[in-house]
Structures are given as C-alpha cells and as structure tokens.
N, C-alpha and C positions, 0 to 999 in steps of 0.2 A: 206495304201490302202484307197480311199478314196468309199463312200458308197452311191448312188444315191439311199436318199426316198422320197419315193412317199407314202406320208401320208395318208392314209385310215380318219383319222381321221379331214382334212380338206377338203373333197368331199364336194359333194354339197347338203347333208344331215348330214352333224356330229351332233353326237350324243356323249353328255359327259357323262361319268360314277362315281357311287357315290359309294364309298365302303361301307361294313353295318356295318362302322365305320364311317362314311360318309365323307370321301375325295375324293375329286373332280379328278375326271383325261380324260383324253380325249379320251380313248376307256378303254375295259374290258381287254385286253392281259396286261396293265400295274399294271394292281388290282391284279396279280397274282403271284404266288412264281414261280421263285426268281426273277422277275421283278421289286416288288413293293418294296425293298431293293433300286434297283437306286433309284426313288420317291422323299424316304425318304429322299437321301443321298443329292437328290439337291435340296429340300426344306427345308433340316436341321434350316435352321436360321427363317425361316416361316410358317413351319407346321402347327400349331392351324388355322392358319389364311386360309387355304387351303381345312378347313373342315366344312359342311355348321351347322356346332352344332356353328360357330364364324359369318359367313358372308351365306350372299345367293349368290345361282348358279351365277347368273349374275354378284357379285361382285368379285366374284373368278374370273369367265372366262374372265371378264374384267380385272383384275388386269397384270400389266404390268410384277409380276413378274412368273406371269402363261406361259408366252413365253417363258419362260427357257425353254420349254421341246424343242419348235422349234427353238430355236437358235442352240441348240444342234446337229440337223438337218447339220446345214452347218459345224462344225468341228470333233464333236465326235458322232457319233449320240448314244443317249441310247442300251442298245442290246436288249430291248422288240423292238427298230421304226427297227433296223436291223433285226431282227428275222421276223418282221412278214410286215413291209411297203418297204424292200427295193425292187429294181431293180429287184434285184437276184428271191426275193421272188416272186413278180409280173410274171417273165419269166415261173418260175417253174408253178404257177398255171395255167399259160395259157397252159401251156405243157399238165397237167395233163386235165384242160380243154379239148383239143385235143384229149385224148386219150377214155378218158369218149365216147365223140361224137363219137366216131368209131364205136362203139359198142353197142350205145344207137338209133343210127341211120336207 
C-alpha cells in the first residue's frame, strides 16, 4: 500500500528539532518514543555526526545524508511521516477541523 506524505516538516516555515541530547531532526513527533528507534536505526552508520555536540544545525541540515528521512518518503515512509504527515492524517484533521466549526460557529 502505498502512502501519500505531505510533510509538515517541509512547508514553508520548517522548523528543525534538537533533542536535549541534541540530535537534529526535522520535527518534534520524530524525538519521541517509539518514533525516535526508526532515527537511530537509519542513521546507525552516522549518528555522532547528526548531533550538534559533532557539527552545527546547518552542517547537519545540509548534509546530503540528512535526506534519508525524505527519500524515505517515496518508498517506505518512516511510521512517525505516516502517523502524523500522511494523506490519511491530513483528511482526518480537516474532518475534525469541520466538526470543531459547527459548533464553534
């Protein structure tokens, strides 16, 4: 089944996140358990290098191996960009959006 995201975290104000470990990631739902297990698991060979105690923000977010997260995007996507950027997710809040409004109105 394939997964249409719609990245929150590449709008047109992203905003990256530092854990108070300080690794770099590109929203706060991925800094969270058991989210931040993926992370690890595709930065395994590059960790240290991903946390700004090694490089700064810029050097991270620039590094070419920081697009793992969005390549990821086109075949498997992570389940934090599923859980909280896909289609499905997008649908629902607008739904709930909708509902809110009825009744706020």
């Amino acid at each position: 089944m394939s997964v249409n995201i719609i990245p929150k975290c590449q709008s047109t104000d992203p905003a990256d996140y530092i854990t108070a470990e300080g690794f770099v990631m590109p929203c706060c739902w991925m800094g969270n358990q058991p989210f931040i297990k993926e992370y690890f698991k595709l930065f395994a060979d590059c960790l240290d290098e991903m946390s700004i105690h090694s490089r700064t923000l810029k050097e991270i977010t620039e590094d070419p191996r920081y697009q793992r997260i969005a390549e990821t995007w086109k075949t498997q996507p992570l389940e934090v960009c599923q859980k909280m950027c896909s289609q499905q997710k997008k649908e629902q809040a607008q739904g709930q959006d909708r509902y809110v409004n009825i009744f706020t109105n």
